[in-house]
C-alpha positions as CSV (number, residue, x, y, z in Angstrom):
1,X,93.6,105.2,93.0
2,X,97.1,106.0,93.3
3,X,99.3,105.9,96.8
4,X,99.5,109.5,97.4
5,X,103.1,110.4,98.4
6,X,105.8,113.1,98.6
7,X,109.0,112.3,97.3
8,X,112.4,115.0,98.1
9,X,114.5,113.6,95.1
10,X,117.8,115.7,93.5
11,X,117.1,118.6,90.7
12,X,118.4,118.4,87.4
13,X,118.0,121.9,86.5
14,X,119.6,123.4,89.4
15,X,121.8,120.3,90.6
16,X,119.8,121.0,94.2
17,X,117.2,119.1,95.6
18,X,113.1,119.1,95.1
19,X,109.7,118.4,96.3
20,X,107.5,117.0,94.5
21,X,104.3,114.8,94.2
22,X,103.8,111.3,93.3
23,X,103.0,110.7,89.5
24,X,104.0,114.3,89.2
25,X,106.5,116.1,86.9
26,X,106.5,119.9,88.0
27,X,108.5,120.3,91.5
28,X,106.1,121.8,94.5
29,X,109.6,123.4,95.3
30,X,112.9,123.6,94.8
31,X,116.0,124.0,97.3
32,X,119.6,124.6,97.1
33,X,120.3,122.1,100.2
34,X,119.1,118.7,101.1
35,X,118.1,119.2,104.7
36,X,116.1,122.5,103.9
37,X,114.2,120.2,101.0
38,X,113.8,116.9,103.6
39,X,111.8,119.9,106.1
40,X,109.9,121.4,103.5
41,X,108.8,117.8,102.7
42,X,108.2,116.7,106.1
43,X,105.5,119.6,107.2
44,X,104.2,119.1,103.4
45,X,103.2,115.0,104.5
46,X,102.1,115.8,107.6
47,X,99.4,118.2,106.8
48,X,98.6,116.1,103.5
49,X,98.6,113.4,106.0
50,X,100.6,110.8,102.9
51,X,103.9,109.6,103.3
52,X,107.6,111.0,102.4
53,X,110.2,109.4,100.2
54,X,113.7,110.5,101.0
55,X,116.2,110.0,98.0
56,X,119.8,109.5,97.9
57,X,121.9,111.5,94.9
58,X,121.4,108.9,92.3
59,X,117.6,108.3,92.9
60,X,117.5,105.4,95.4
61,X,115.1,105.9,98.1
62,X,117.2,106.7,101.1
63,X,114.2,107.0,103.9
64,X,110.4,106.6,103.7
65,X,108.2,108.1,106.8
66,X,104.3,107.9,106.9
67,X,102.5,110.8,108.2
68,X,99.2,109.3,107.5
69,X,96.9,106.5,108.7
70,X,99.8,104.0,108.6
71,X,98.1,100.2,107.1
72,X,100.7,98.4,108.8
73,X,101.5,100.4,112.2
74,X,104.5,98.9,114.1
75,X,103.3,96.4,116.9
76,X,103.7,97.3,120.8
C-alpha cells in the first residue's frame, strides 16, 4: 500500500496553489495564496494523521512534516 500523504503544490488552472492527495489528480482545494494553502494542508495531515509535502513554484519539495506515527522519530 501506498505512503498516504498530502502534498500543497502550485495550480495550473488558476496559477495559485492546491491541496491535494498522494496518487491523486483532482485538488481537495484550491487557494489563491501559498500560506492559506500550507494551513489548509497542515490541519488536513494532522487529522488524517499522514504527512505534508510543501512545494516550491517549480514543483521541488520545499518542506516535508509528519503528522502521523513518525517510523524514524528524531532521537533525544
Amino acid at each position: 500500500m501506498a505512503k498516504k500523504a498530502n502534498h500543497v503544490v502550485p495550480s495550473k488552472e488558476k496559477g495559485g496553489w492546491a491541496v491535494r492527495k498522494s496518487g491523486s489528480t483532482r485538488a481537495s482545494r484550491s487557494f489563491d495564496r501559498k500560506s492559506d494553502a500550507v494551513k489548509y494542508g497542515r490541519k488536513l495531515s494532522k487529522k488524517e494523521k499522514t504527512e505534508l509535502y510543501i512545494h516550491k513554484k517549480d514543483g521541488r519539495i520545499q518542506d516535508r512534516n509528519s503528522y502521523g506515527k513518525d517510523p524514524f522519530p528524531p532521537k533525544g
